[in-house]
MARMAR-139661 format. One record per residue (C-alpha): x, y, z; residue in one letter. Coordinates in nm, 3 decimals. Layout:
REM MARMAR-139661
((X Y Z) a)
...
END
This chain:
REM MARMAR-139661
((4.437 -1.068 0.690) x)
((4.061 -1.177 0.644) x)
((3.996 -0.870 0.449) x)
((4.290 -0.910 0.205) x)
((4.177 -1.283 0.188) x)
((3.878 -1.185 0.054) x)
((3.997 -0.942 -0.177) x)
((4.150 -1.239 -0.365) x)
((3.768 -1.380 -0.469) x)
((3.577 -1.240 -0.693) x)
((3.247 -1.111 -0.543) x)
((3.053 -1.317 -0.806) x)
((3.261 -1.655 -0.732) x)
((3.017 -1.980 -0.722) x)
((3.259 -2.056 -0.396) x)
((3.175 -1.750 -0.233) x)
((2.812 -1.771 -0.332) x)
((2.775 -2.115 -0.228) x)
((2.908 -2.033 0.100) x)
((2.667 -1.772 0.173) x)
((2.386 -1.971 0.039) x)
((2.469 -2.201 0.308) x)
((2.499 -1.917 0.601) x)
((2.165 -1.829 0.483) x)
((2.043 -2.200 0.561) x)
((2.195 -2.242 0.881) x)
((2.077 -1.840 1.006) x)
((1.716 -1.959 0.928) x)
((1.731 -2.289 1.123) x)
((1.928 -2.135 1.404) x)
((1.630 -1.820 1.431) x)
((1.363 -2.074 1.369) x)
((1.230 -1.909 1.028) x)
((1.065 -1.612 1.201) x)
((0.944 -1.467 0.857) x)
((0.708 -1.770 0.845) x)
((0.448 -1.580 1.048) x)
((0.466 -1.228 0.972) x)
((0.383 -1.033 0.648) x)
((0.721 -0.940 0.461) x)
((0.739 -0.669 0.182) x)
((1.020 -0.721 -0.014) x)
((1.110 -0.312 -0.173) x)
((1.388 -0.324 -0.456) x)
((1.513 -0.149 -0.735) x)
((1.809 0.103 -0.801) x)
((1.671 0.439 -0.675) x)
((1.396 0.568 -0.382) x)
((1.434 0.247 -0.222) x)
((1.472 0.344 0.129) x)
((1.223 0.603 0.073) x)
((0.906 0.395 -0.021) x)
((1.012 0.215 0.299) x)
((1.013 0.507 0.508) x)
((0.659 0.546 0.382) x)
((0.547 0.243 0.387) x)
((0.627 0.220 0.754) x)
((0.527 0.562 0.916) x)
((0.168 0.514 0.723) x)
((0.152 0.143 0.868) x)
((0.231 0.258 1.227) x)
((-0.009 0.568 1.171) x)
((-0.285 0.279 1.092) x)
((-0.179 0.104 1.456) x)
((0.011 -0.182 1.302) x)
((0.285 -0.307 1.456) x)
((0.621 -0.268 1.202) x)
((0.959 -0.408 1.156) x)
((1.165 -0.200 0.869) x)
((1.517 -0.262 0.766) x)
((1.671 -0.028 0.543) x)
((2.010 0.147 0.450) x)
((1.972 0.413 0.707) x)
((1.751 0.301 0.948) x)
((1.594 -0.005 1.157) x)
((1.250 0.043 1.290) x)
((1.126 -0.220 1.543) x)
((0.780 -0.158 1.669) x)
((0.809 0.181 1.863) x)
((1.177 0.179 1.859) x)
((1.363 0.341 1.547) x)
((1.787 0.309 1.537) x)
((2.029 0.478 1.225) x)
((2.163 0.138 1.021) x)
((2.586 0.188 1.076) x)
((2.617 -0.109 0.886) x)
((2.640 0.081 0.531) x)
((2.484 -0.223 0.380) x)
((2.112 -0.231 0.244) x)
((2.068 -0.639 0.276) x)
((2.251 -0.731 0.635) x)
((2.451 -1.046 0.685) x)
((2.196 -1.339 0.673) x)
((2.258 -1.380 1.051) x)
((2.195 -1.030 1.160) x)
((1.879 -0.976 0.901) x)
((1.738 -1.334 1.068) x)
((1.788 -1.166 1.413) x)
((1.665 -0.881 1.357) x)
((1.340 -1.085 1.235) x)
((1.363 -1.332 1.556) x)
((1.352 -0.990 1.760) x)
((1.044 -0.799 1.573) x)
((0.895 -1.130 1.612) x)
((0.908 -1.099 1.983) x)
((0.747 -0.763 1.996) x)
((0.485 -0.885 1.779) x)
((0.576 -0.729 1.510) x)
((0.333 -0.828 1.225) x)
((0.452 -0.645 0.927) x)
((0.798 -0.643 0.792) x)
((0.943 -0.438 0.529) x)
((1.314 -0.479 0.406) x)
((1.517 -0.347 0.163) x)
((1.635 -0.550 -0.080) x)
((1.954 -0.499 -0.290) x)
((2.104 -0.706 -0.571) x)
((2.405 -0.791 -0.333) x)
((2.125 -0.925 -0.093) x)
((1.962 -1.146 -0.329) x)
((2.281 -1.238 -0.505) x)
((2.464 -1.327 -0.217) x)
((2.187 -1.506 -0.080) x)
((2.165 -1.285 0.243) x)
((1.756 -1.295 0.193) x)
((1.729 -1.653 0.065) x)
((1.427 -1.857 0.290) x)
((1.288 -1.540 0.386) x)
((0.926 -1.623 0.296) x)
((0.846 -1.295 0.113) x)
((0.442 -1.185 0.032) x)
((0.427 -0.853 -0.147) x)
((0.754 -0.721 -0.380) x)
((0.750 -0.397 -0.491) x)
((0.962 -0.272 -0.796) x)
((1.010 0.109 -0.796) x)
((1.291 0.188 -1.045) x)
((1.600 0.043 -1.234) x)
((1.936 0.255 -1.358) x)
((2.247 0.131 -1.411) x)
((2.416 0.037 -1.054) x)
((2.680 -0.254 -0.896) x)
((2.818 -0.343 -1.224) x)
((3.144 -0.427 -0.996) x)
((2.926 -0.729 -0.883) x)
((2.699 -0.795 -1.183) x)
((2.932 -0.723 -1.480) x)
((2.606 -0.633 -1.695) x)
((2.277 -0.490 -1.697) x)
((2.117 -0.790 -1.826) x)
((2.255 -1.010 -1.468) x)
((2.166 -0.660 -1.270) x)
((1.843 -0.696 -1.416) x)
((1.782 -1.083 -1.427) x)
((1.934 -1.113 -1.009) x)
((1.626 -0.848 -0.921) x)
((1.372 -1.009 -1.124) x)
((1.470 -1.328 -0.923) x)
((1.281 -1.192 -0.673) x)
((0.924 -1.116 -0.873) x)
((1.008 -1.493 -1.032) x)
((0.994 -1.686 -0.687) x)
((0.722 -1.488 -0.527) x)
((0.462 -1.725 -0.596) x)
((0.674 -2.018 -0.534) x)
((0.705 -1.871 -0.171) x)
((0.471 -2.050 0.132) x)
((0.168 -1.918 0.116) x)
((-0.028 -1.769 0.406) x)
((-0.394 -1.761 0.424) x)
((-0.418 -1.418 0.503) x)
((-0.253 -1.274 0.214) x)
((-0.207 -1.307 -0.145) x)
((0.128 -1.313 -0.382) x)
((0.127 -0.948 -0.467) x)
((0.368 -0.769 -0.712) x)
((0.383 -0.364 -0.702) x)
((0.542 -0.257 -1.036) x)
((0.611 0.119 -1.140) x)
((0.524 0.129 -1.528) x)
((0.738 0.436 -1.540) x)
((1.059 0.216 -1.461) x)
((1.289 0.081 -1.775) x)
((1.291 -0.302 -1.795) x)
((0.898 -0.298 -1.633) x)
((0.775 -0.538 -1.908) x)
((0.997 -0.793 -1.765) x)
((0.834 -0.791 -1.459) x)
((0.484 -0.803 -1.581) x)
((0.533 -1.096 -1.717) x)
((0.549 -1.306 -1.458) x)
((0.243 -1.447 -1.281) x)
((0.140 -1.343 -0.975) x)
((-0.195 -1.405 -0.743) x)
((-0.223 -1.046 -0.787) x)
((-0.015 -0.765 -0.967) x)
((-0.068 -0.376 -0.941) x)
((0.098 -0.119 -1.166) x)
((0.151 0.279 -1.065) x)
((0.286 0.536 -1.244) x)
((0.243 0.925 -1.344) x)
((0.113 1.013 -1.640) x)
((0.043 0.660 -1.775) x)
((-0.224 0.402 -1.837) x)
((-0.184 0.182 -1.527) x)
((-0.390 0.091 -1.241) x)
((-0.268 0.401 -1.027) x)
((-0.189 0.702 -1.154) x)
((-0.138 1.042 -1.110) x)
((-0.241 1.334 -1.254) x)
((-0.312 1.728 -1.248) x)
((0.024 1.721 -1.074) x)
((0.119 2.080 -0.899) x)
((0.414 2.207 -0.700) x)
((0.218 2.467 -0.469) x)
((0.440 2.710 -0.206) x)
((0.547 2.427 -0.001) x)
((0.283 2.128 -0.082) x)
((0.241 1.887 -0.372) x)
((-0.106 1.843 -0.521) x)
((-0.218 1.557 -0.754) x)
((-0.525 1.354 -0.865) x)
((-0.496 1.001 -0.802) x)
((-0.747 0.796 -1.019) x)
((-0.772 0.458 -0.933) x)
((-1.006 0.187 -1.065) x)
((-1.309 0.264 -0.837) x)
((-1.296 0.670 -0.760) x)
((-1.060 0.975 -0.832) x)
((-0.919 1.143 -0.474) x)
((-0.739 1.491 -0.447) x)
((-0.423 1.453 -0.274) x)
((-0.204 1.707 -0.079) x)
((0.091 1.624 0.033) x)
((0.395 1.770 0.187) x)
((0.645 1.579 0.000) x)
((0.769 1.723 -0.321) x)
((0.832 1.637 -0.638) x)
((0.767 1.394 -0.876) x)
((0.998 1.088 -0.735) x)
((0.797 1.126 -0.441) x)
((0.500 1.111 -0.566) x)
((0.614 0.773 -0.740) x)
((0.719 0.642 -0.419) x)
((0.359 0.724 -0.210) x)
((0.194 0.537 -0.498) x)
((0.434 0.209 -0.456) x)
((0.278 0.291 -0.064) x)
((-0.095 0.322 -0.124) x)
((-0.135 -0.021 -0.321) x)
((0.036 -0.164 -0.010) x)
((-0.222 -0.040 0.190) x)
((-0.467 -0.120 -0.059) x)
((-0.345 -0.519 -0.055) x)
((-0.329 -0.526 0.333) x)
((-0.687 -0.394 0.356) x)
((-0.667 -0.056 0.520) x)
((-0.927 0.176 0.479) x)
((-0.914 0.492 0.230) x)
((-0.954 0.765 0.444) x)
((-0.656 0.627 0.625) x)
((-0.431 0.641 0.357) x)
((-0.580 1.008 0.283) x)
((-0.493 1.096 0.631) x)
((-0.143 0.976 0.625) x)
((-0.033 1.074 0.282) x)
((-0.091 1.428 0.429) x)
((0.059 1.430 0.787) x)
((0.397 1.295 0.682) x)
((0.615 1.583 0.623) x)
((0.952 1.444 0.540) x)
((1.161 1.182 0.489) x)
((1.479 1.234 0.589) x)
((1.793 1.194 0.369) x)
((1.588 1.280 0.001) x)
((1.609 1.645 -0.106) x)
((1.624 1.715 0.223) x)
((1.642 2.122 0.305) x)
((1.911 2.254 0.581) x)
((1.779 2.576 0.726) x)
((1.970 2.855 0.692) x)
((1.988 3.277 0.754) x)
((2.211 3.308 0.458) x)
((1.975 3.326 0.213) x)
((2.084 3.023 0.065) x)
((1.936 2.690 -0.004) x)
((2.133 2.375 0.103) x)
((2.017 2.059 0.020) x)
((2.142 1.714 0.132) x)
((2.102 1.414 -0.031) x)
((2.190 1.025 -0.106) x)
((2.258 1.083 -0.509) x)
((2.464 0.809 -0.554) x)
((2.331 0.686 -0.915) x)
((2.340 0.841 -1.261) x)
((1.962 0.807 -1.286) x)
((1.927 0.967 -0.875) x)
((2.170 1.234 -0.951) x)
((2.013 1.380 -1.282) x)
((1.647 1.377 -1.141) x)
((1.770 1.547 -0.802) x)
((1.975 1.809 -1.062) x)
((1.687 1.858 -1.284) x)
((1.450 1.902 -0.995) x)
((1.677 2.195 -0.870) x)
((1.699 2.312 -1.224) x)
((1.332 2.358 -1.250) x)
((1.315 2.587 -0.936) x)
((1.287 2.971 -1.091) x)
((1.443 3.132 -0.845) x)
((1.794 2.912 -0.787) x)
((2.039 3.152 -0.919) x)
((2.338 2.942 -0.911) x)
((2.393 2.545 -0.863) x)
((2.659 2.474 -0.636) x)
((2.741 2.089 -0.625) x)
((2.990 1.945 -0.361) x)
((3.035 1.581 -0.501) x)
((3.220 1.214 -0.565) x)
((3.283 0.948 -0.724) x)
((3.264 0.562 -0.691) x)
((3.531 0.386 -0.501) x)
((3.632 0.019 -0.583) x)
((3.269 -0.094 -0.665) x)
((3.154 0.024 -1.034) x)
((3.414 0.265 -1.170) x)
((3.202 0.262 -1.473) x)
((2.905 0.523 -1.306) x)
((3.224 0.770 -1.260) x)
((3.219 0.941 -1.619) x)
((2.872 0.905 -1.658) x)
((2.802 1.081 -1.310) x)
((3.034 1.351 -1.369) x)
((2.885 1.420 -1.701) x)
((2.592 1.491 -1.516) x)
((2.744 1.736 -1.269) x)
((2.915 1.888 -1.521) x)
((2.609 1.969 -1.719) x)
((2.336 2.101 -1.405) x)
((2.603 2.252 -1.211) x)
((2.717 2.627 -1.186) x)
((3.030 2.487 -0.960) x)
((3.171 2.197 -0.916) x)
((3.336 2.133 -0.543) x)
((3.500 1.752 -0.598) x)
((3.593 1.618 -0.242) x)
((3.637 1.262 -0.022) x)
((3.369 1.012 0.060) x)
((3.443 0.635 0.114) x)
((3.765 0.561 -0.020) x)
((3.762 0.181 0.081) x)
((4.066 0.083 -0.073) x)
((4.168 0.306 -0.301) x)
((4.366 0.667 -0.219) x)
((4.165 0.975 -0.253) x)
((4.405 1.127 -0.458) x)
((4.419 0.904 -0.705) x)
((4.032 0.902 -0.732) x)
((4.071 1.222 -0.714) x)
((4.278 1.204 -1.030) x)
((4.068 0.956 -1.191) x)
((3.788 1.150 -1.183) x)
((3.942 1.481 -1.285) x)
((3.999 1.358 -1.668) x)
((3.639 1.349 -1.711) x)
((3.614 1.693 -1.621) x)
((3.630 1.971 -1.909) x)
((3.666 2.240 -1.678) x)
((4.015 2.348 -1.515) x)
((4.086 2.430 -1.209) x)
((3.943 2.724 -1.024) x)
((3.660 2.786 -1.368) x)
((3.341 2.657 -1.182) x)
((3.560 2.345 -1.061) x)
((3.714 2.319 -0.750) x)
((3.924 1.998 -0.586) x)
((3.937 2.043 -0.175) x)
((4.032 1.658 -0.106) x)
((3.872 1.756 0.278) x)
((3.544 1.685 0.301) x)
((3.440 1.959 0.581) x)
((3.668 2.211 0.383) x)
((3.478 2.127 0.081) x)
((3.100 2.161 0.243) x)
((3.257 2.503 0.413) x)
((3.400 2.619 0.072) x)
((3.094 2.591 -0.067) x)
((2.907 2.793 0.202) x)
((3.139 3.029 0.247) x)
((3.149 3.133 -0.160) x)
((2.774 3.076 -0.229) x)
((2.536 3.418 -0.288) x)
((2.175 3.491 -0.214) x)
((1.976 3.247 -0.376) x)
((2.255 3.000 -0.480) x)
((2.170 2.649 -0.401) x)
((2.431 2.415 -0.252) x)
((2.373 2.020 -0.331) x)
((2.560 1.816 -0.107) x)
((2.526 1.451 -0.239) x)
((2.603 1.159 -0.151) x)
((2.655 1.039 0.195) x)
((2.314 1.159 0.314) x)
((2.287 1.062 0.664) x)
((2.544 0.842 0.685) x)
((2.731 0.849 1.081) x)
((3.081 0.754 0.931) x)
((3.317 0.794 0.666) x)
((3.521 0.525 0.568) x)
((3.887 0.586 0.435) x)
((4.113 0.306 0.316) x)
((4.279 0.283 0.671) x)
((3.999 0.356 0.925) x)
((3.636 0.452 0.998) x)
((3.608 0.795 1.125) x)
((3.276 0.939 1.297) x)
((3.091 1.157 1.040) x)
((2.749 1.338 0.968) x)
((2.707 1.555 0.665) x)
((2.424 1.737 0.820) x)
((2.579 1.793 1.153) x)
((2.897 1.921 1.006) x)
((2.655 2.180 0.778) x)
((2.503 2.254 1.085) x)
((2.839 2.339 1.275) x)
((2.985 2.515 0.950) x)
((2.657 2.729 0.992) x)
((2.677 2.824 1.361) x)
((3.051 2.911 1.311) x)
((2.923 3.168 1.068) x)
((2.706 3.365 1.261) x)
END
């Protein structure tokens, strides 16, 4: 009844805002404003959020600090680490103030959240006294909330605006992280900050880098910043990730660890999970999972795979948007349509709407008919299966989207799912 209640508002109402706004108020007196006394690293933007956190984190704990992370997959509390079965980046006010009250009390001194536009819109972060914000990208994204680009835009640079208006601590400075690459970066720049930091690849900024190469199964690039050049090898691939350990470094650089540290670290990690991430197979096949779920994510993981010589065949098991920004569906499927051999369209969250009639929706952007490189399996294990089952050697299977999400969400219940775990099963049933 709630739920249908709710329904009725629009997400943008000043009702509904001001209401939140208020839950915010009464979640940091009732916690006791824990982020008063710990360093918080605000990381937003449309795509590689969750990633630069990732980062961020593991090199942090490598350097023996003590780290609270929330992001859209996963909570990391000192030595603890849980999966995030909430589905939302920015938490309830109340359970993001919690969490905070609990880090606290395991003296957590670092804490790095996630920050989406619902977050800061809703006023789910508002009072969190915020000391470094880092801007990685910016694509088109929650229009169903925002109505434009300009208020997408204008709700995330919110965040860079009030940075210095935050409570300052004496041990750190009002830092902004920008990526130059990004569309919309001059917006950011202009703001004043105690101190600002740009990164990028292949352009005059304060970190970039260069002489980038793709070698068997490492990633090597000079980074050149203001006061010496360093050769870095890394396990992570690709350019986005290269992007996302330079958000990372000048993080490290503003909280005063050491160089050789960040050397050390930016070549023992060796994945983050649920980006481009490889499922190991006997088939001769390469299956990929991961959380494409913008126009701008999707064509960079497609044109990634694209520039790998010896794919044969691009197999892409994918969805659309449910109720929340119907506008990314012709756009996204224009992009699948033009980087992929095959096309398997299946379920993902429905919400509130029917599959099949997403299913239907989404078909009239499609120029292909049925059973010519596009196939509709409504199932989503039948779809992931298909797609196995009909790949050859050297095909490459790209199953985006719910990355490593633990449920599925259908307009009548949760159910428990796992994309890899099913791939996994599909794979074992094989043999």
């Amino acid at each position: 009844m709630l739920n249908k209640f709710k329904k009725l508002i629009a997400l943008d109402n000043p009702f509904r805002l001001f209401y939140h706004k208020i839950r915010a108020i009464i979640a940091n007196i009732y916690y006791g404003f824990p982020s008063k006394n710990m360093v918080i690293i605000w990381v937003t933007w449309t795509n590689w959020k969750t990633t630069t956190c990732n980062i961020i984190a593991k090199w942090l704990r490598s350097a023996w600090k003590k780290v609270f992370l929330f992001s859209t997959v996963n909570i990391i509390i000192d030595d603890k680490e849980y999966q995030n079965d909430t589905k939302m980046t920015s938490p309830d006010a109340f359970e993001l103030q919690r969490l905070l009250k609990l880090a606290k009390k395991q003296w957590c001194e670092i804490a790095i959240i996630e920050t989406a536009s619902h977050g800061i819109k809703m006023h789910r972060v508002w009072w969190i006294e915020y000391d470094i914000a880092v801007l990685t990208n910016i694509t088109q994204d929650h229009l169903d909330l925002h109505k434009t680009m300009d208020d997408y835009v204008n709700t995330k640079l919110k965040l860079f605006k009030e940075l210095i208006s935050n409570i300052r601590k004496p041990w750190i400075k009002k830092t902004a992280i920008i990526n130059k690459n990004s569309n919309y970066s001059d917006l950011f720049l202009d703001e004043t900050y105690d101190s600002l930091f740009t990164y990028g690849i292949w352009r005059w900024v304060d970190l970039v880098a260069w002489n980038i190469s793709h070698i068997n199964k490492e990633t090597q690039f000079d980074l050149r910043i203001p006061w010496e050049i360093i050769k870095i090898e890394t396990k992570l691939k690709w350019d986005f990730n290269i992007s996302n350990i330079l958000a990372a470094i000048w993080v490290f650089r503003t909280l005063w660890i050491e160089s050789k540290l960040i050397k050390k670290a930016i070549k023992e990690i060796t994945l983050v999970p649920w980006r481009f991430e490889s499922i190991e197979n006997k088939l001769g096949i390469d299956i990929i999972v991961d959380y494409a779920h913008t126009a701008d994510a999707l064509e960079k993981v497609l044109t990634t795979i694209k520039w790998l010589k010896w794919i044969n065949k691009i197999i892409t098991v994918f969805w659309a948007t449910w109720d929340r920004d119907k506008s990314k569906r012709p756009i996204m499927w224009q992009i699948v349509e033009k980087y992929s051999d095959t096309i398997i369209l299946t379920q993902d969250d429905d919400y509130s709407e029917n599959t099949l009639k997403i299913i239907e929706d989404v078909k009239k952007w499609i120029n292909r008919k049925d059973w010519n490189g596009f196939f509709v399996i409504p199932t989503r294990k039948q779809a992931i299966q298909t797609a196995i089952l009909t790949a050859e050697k050297n095909d490459l299977i790209l199953v985006a989207w719910k990355w490593d999400e633990h449920v599925l969400v259908t307009n009548e219940w949760q159910v428990v799912w796992h994309d890899k775990t099913i791939i996994k099963e599909i794979l074992n049933w094989i043999k």
